[in-house]
Backbone bond lengths (Angstrom), bond angles and torsions (degrees), N, CA, C in turn:
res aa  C-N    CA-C-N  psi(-1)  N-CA   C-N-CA  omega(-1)  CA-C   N-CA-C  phi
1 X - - - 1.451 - - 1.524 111.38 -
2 X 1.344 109.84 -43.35 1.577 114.24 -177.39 1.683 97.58 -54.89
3 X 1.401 114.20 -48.48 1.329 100.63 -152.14 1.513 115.25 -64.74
4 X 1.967 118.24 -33.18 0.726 124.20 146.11 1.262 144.35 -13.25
5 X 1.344 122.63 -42.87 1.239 134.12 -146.69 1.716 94.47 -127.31
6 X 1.661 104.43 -5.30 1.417 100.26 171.67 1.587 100.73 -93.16
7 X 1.596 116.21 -37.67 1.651 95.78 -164.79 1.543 87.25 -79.83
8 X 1.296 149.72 -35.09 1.764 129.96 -179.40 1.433 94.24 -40.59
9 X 1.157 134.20 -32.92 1.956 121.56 -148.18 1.653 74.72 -96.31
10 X 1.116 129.84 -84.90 1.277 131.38 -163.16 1.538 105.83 -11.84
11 X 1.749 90.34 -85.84 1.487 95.68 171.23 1.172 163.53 -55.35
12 X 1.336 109.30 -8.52 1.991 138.67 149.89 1.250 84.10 -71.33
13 X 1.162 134.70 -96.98 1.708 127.29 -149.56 1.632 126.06 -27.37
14 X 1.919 102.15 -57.04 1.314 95.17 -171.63 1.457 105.48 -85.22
15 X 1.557 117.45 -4.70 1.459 125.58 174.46 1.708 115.23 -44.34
16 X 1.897 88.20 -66.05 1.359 98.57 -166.86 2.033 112.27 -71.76
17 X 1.644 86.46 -20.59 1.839 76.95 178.75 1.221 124.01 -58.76
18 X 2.009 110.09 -50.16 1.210 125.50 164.37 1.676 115.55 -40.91
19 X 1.492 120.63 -58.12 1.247 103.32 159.07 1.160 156.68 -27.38
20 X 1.164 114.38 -50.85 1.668 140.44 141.01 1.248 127.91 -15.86
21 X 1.487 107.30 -41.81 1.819 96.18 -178.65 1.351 90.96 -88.52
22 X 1.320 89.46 147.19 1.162 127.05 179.93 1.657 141.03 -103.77
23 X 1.022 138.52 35.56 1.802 137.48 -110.36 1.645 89.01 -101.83
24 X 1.712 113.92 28.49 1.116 106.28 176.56 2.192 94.08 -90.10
25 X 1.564 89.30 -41.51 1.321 125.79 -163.50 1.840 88.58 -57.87
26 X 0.916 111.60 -99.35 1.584 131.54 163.64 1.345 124.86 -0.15
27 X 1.833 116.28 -27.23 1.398 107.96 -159.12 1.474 70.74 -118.67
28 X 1.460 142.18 -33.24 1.490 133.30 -169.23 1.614 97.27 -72.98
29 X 1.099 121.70 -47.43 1.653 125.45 167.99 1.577 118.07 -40.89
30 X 1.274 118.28 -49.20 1.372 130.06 152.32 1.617 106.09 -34.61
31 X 1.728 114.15 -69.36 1.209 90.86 174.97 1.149 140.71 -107.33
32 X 1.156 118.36 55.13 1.425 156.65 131.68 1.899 94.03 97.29
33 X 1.312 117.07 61.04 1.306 121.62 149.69 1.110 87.87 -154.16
34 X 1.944 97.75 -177.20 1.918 138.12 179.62 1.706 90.33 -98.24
35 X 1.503 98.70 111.71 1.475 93.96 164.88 1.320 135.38 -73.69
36 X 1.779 96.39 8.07 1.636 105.70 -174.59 1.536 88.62 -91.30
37 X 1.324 146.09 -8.08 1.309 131.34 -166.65 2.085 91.60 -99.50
38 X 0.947 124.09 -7.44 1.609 123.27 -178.14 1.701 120.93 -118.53
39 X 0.831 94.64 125.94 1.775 108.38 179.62 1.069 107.52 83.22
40 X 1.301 108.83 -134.87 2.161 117.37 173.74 1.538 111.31 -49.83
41 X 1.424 122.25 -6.57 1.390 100.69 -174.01 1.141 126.43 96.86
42 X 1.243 115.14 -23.28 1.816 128.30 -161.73 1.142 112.43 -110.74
43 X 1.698 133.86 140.47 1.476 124.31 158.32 1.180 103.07 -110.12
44 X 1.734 81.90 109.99 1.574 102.43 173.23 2.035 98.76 -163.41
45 X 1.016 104.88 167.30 1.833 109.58 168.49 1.292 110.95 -25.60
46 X 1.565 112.60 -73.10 1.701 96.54 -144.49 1.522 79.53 -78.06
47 X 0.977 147.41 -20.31 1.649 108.06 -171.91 1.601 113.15 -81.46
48 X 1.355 114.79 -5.05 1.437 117.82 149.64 1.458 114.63 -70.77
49 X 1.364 121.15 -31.33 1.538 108.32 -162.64 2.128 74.67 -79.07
50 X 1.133 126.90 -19.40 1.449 97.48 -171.31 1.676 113.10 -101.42
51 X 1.360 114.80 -18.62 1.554 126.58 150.92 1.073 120.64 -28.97
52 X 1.854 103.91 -72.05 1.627 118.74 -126.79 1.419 100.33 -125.85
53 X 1.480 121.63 -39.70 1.513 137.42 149.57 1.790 88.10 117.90
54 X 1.494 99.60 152.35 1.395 125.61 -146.13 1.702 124.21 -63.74
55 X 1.350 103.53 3.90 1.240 108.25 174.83 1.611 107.96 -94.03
56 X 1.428 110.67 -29.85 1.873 112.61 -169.96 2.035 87.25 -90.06
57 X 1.266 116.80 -0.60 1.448 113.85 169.60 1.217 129.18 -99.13
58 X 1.157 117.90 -0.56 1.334 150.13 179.72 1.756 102.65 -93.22
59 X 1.675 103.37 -63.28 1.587 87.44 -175.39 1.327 113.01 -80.38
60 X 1.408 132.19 -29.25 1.634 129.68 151.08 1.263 115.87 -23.26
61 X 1.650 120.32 -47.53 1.620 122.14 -176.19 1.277 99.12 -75.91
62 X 1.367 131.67 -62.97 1.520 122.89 -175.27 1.582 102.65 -58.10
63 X 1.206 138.91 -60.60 1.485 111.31 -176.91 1.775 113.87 -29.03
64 X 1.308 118.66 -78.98 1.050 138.34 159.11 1.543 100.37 18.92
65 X 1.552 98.32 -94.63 1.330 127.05 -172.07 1.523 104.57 -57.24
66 X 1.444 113.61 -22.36 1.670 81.51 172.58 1.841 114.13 -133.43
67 X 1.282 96.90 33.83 1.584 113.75 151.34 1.312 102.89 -76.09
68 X 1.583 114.87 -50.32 1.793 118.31 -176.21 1.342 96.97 -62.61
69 X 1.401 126.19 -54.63 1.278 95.23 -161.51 1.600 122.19 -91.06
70 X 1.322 106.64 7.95 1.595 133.48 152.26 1.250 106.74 -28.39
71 X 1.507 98.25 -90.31 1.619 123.94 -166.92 1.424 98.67 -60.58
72 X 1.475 145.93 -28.73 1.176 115.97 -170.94 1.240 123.31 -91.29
73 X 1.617 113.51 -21.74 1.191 144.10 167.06 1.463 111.41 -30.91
74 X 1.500 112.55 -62.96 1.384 153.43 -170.44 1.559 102.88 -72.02
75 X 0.792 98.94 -50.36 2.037 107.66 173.56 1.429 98.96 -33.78
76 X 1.290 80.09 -83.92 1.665 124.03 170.15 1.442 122.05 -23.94
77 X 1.074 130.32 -51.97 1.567 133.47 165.66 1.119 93.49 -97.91
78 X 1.584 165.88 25.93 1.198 152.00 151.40 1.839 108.07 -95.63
79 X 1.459 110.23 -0.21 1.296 101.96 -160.82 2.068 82.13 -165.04
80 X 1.419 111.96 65.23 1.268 88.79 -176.77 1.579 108.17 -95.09
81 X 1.551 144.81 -2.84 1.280 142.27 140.31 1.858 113.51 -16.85
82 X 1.492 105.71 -55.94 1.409 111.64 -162.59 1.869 88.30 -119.07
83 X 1.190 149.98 57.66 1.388 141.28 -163.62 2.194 87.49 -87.60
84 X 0.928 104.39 -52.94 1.682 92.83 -169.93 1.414 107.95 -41.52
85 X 1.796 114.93 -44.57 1.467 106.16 -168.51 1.452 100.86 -72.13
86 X 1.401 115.27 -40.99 1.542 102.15 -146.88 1.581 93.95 -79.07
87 X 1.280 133.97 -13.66 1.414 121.64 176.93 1.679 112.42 -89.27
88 X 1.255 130.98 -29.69 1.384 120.72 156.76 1.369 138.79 -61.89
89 X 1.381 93.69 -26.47 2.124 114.37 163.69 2.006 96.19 -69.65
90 X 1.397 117.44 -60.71 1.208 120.05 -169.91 1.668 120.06 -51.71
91 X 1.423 96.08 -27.05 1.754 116.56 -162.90 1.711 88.13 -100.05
92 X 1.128 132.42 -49.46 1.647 117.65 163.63 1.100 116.01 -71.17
93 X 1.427 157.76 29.97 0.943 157.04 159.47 1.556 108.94 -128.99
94 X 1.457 130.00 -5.57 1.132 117.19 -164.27 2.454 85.74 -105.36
95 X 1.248 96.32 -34.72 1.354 96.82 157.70 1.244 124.84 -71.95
96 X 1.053 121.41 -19.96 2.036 110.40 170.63 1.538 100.97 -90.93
97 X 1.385 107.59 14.40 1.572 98.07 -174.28 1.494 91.44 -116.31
98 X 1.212 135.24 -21.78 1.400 142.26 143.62 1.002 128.98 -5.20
99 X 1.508 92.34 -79.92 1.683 136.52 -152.06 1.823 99.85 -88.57
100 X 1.541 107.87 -47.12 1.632 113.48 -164.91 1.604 89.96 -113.18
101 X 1.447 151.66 77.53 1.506 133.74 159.81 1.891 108.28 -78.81
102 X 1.234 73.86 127.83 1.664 83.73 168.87 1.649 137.59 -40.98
103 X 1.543 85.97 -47.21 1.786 98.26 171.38 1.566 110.58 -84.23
104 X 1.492 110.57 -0.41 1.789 99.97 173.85 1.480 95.35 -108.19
105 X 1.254 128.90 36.78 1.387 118.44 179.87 1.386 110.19 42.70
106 X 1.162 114.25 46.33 1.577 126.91 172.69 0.970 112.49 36.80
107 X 1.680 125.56 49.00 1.445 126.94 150.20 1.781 108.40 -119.73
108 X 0.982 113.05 91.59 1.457 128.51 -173.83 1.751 109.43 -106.67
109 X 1.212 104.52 -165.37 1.940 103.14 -174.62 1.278 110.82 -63.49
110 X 1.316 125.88 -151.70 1.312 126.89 172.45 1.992 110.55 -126.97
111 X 1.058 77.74 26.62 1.397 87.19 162.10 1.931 135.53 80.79
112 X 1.306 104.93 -25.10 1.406 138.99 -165.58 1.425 112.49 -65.69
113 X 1.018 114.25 -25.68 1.566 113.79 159.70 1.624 128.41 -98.17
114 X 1.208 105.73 -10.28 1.499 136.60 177.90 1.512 93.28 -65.62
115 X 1.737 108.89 -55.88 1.701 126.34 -170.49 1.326 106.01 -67.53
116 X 1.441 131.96 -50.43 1.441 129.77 173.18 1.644 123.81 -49.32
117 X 1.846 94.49 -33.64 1.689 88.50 175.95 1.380 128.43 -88.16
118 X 1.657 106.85 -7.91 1.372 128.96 172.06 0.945 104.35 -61.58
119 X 1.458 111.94 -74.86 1.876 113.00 161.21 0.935 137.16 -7.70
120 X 1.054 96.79 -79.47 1.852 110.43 -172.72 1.856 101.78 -66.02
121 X 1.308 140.39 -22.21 1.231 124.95 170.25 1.703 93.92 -97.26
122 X 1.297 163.53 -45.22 1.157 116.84 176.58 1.694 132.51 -52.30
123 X 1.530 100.60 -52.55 1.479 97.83 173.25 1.966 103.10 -129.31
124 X 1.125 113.61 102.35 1.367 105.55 175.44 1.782 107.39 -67.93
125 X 0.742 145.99 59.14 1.633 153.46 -157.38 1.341 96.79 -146.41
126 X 2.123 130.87 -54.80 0.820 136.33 164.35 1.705 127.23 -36.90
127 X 1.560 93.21 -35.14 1.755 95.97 -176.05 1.308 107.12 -79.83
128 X 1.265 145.01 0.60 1.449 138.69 -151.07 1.731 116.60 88.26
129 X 1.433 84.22 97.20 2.010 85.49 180.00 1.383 119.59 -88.28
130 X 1.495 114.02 118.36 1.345 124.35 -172.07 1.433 106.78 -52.36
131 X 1.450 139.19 -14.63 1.041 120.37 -177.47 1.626 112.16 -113.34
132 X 1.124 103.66 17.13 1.921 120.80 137.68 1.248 136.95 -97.71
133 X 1.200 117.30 48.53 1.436 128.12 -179.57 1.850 100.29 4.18
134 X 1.551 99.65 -72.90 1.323 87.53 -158.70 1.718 117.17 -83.10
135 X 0.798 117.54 8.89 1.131 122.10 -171.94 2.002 95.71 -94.91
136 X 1.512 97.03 -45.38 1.497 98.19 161.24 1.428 143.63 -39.65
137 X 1.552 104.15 -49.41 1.277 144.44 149.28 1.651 116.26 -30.15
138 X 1.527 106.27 -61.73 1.234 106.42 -171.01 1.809 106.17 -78.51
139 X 1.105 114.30 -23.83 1.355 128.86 -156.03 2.166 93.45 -79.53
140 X 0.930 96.10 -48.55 1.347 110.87 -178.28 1.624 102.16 -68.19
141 X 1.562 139.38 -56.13 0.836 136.35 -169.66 1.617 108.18 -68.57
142 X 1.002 134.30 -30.97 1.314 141.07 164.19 1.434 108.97 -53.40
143 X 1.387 129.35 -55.86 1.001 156.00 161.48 2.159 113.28 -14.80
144 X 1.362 75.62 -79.87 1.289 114.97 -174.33 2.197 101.38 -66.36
145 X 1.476 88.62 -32.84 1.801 86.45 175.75 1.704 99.43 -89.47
146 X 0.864 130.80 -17.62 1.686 125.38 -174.38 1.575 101.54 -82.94
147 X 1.635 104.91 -35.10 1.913 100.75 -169.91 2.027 86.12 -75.29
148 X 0.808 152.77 -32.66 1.943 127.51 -174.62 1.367 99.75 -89.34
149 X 1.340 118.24 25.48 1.763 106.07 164.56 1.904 97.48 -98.54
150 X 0.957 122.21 139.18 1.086 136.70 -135.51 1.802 112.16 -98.74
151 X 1.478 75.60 -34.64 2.404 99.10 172.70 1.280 107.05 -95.89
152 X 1.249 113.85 114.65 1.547 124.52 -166.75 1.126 113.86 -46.18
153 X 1.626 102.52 -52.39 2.068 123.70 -173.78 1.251 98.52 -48.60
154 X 1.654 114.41 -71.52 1.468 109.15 -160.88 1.312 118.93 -57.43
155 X 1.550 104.79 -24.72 1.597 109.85 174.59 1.356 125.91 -54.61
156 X 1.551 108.01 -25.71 1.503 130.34 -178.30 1.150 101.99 -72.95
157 X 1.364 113.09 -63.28 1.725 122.91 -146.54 1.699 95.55 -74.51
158 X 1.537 117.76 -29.00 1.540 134.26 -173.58 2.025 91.19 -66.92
159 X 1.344 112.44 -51.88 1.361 105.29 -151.79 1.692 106.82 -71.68
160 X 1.264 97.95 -43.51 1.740 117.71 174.00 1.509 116.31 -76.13
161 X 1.015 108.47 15.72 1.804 123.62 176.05 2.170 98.18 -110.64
162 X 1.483 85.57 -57.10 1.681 94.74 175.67 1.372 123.51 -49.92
163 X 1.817 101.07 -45.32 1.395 103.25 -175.68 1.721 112.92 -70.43
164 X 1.270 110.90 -40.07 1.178 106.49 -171.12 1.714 106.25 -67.11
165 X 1.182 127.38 -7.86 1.526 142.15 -135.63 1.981 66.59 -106.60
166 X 1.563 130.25 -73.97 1.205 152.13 158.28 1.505 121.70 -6.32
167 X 1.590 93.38 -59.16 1.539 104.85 -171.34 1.731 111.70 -63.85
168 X 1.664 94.15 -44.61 1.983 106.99 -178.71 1.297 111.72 -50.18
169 X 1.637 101.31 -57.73 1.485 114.42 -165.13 1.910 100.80 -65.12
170 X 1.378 102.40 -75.74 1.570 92.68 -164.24 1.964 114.37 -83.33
171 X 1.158 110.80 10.59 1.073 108.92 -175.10 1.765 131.33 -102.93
172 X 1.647 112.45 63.52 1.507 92.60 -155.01 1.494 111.71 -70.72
173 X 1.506 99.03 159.14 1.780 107.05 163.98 1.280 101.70 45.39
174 X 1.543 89.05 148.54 1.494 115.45 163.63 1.447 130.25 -55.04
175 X 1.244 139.57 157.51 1.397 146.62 -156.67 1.557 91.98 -92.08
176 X 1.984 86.62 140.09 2.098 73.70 -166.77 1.415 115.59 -68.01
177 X 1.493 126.53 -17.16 1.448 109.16 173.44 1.184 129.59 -76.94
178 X 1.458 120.50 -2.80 1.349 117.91 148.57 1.418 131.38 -69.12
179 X 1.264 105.66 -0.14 1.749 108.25 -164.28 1.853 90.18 -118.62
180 X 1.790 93.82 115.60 1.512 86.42 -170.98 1.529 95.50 -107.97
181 X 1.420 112.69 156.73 1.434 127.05 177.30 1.275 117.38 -116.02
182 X 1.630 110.35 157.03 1.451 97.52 -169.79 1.391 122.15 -113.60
């Protein structure tokens, strides 16, 4: 039980720190405002792609996405006995570290790229596996229909509604190294 309760601590901790940066926050600080006081309100990408213009929103989103998939990565080979727990504790905590950062008075992004990089390092299969054409196909076209919806949020909550909508339908069973035998 102890040990348990050591990789949850481990992995919330360096989860939510990694979460925390923010390079939406950081690069608007650079230029000398709070990007939560301009545009949508939010520090996160698109209100850089509507700030700062779409190339410094682009690398804001990839940071993002691979702080998440940083920290889970890291979970994950830091604890590979228990890697499912310690990367789903790491991957919910590296998004409340997003969403709530300490030094933004816990108003940070909304999280959505934080979730894609979680993703894609627990099971990259979820994002569209290149060696399913069609499953690729569909994953991308969803994709590609959520980026011309025009409101970032709903675009989020629309894409991560689809995928999971994605994952049930075309996705059977668990990945065999998650499925342990005895």
């Amino acid at each position: 039980m102890k040990e348990v309760l050591f990789i949850l601590a481990v992995s919330a901790v360096s989860g939510y720190l990694i979460g925390c940066i923010n390079p939406a926050f950081f690069l608007a600080r650079i230029r000398g405002y709070d990007i939560r006081e301009h545009g949508s309100g939010n520090a996160g990408a698109s209100n850089v792609i509507i700030t700062m213009g779409k190339g410094i929103g682009l690398l804001v989103a990839f940071v993002d996405v691979f702080k998440a998939f940083l920290a889970v990565e890291l979970a994950m080979l830091a604890f590979p006995d228990d890697s499912l727990l310690a990367g789903f504790c790491s991957a919910t905590f590296v998004i409340l570290g997003n969403i709530f950062p300490f030094y933004m008075g816990f108003k940070g992004g909304k999280g959505f790229a934080s979730l894609g990089g979680s993703v894609l390092a627990i099971d990259v299969n979820l994002c569209g596996p290149a060696d399913h054409c069609h499953r690729y196909r569909i994953c991308v076209r969803l994709y590609m229909l959520c980026a011309n919806i025009r409101i970032a949020g709903f675009s989020g909550l629309v894409r991560s509604d689809l995928q999971d909508i994605y994952s049930v339908c075309f996705y059977s069973g668990l990945p065999g190294h998650y499925i342990q035998t005895s």
